[in-house]
C-alpha positions in Angstrom: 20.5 12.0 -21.7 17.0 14.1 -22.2 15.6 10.1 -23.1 17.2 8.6 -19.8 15.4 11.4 -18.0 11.6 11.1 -19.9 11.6 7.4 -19.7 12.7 7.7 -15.9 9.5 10.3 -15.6 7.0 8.0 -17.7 8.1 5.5 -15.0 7.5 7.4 -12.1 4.0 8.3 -13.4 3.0 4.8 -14.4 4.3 3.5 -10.8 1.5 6.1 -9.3 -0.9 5.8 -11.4 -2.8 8.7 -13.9 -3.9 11.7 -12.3 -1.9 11.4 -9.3 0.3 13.8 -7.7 1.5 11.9 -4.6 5.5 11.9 -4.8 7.6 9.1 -5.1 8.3 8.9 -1.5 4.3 8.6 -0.6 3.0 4.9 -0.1 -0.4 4.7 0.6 -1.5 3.0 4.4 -1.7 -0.9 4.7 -4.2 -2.3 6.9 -1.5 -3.2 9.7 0.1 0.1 10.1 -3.4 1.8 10.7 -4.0 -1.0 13.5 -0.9 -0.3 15.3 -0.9 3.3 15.2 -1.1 4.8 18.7 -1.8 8.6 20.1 -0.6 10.4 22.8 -2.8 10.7 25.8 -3.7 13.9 26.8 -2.4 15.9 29.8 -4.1 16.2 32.7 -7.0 18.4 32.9 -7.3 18.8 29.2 -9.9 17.6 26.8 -9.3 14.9 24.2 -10.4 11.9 22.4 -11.1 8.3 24.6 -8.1 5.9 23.1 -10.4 2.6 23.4 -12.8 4.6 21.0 -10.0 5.5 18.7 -8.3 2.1 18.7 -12.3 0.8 18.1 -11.9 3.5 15.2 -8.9 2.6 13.6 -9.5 -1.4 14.0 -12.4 -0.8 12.2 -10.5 1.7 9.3 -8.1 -1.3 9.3 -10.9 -4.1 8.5 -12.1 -1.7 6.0 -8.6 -0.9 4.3 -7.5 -5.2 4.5 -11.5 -6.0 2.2 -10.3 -2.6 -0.4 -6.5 -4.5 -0.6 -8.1 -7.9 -0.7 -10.9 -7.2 -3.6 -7.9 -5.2 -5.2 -6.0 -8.5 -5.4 -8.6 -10.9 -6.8 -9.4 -7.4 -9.3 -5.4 -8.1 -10.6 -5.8 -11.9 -10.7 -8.9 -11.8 -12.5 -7.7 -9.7 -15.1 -4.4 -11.3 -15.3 -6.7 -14.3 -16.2 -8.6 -12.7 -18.8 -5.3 -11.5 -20.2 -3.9 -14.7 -20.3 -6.8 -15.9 -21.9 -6.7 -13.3 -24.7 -3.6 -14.2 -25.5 -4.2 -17.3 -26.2 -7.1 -16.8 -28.3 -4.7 -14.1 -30.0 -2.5 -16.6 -30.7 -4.4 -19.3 -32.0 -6.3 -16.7 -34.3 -2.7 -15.8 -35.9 -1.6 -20.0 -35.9 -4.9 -20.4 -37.7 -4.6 -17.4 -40.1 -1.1 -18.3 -41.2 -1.9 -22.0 -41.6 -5.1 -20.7 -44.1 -2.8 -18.5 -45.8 0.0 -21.1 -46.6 -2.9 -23.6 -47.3 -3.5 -21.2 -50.3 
């Protein structure tokens, strides 16, 4: 039972990455949900933040959030690439090593 448990919690710490302490239950902001997030005008009377600057704001967190996400992808395809490509190599350098050594 005390394996279950450590593989489950290796799991849990390679899902969020080394060196972070975010729970399970915390996913981090997509471009779309900081564009559609809204705030309560204020009463009457009281001081508080223009909403057109604050949409301006968060339309411009959201641009900046969707290029992060976007370079993040082609970063994961590119390596996916190279990894493919390693394995191959790997592969023909062991086909080639066991063809020399039964050649001998």
């Amino acid at each position: 039972m005390r394996v279950f448990f450590r593989r489950a919690r290796r799991r849990q710490r390679a899902a969020t990455g080394p060196g972070c302490y975010r729970s399970a239950a915390y996913h981090p902001l997509r471009p779309w949900q900081v564009r559609e997030r809204r705030f309560r005008p204020t009463p009457l009377g009281r001081r508080g933040l223009d909403p057109q600057e604050v949409r301006e704001f968060l339309d411009r967190v959201a641009g900046d959030l969707a290029v992060v996400y976007d370079a993040l992808a082609q970063s994961r395809r590119e390596t996916d690439r190279v990894k493919d490509a390693l394995r191959r190599w790997q592969s023909e350098q062991a086909r080639a090593r066991t063809e020399r050594s039964q050649g001998r």
